[in-house]
C-alpha positions in Angstrom: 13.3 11.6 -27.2 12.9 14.8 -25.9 14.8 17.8 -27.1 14.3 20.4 -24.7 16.0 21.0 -21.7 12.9 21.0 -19.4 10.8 18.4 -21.2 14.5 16.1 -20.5 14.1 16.8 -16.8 10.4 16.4 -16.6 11.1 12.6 -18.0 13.7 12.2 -15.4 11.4 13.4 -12.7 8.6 11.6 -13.4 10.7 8.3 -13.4 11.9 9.1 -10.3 8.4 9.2 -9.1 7.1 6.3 -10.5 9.6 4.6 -9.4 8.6 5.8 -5.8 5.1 4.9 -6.4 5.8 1.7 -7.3 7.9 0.7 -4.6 5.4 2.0 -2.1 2.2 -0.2 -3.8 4.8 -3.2 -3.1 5.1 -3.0 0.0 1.5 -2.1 0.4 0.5 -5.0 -1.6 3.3 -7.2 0.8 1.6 -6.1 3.8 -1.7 -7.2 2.8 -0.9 -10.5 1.8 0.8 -11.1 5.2 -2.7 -10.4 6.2 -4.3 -12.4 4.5 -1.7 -15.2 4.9 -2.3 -15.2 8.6 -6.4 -15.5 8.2 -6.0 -18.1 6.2 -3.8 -20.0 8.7 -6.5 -19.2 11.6 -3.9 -16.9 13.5 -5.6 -14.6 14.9 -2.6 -12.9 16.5 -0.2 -12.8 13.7 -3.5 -11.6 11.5 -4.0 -8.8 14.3 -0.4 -7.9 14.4 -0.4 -7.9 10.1 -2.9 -5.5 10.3 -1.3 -3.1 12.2 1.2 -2.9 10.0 -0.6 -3.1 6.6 -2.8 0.1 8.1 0.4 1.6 8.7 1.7 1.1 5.2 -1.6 2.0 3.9 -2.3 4.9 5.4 1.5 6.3 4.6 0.8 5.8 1.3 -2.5 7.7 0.9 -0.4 10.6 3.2 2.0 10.8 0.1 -0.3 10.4 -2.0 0.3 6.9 -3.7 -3.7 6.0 -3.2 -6.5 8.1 -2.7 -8.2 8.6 0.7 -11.2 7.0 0.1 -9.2 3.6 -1.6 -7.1 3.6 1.2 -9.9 3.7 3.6 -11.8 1.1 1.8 -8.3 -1.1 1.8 -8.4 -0.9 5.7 -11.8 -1.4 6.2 -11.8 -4.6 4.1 -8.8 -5.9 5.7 -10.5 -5.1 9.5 -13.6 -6.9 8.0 -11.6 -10.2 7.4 -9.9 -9.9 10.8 -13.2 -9.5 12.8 -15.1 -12.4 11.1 -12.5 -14.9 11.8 -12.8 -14.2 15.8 
């Protein structure tokens, strides 16, 4: 364990934003499985509306920094990918 004042709070903080992180690849992770749920019912409307939201929750997460741009774009451009080919 840490001795020093500011390596103490530097633990705390970094807990604090894993925890964050974590929390925000959940729901990330949620979202895209509701996708993917609906394609592999052959909804096309509940797979439309699924996306919509996942690209939300994606797109939040690369704006705080949770993914990387170009992971997040590849994320959304996979999940459009499914949604198109099932029309």
């Amino acid at each position: 364990m840490a001795n020093i004042k500011s390596a103490k709070k530097r633990i705390l903080v970094n807990k604090t934003k894993a925890d964050r992180n974590k929390a925000i690849k959940s729901g990330v992770k949620t979202a895209i499985k509701k996708v993917t749920a609906a394609i592999q019912a052959q909804d096309k409307a509940a797979a439309s509306a699924a996306l919509l939201a996942a690209t939300s929750a994606i797109d939040k997460a690369a704006t705080k920094g949770v993914y990387h741009k170009n992971t997040a774009s590849r994320k959304v451009s996979r999940l459009n990918q499914a949604v198109n080919k099932m029309a």
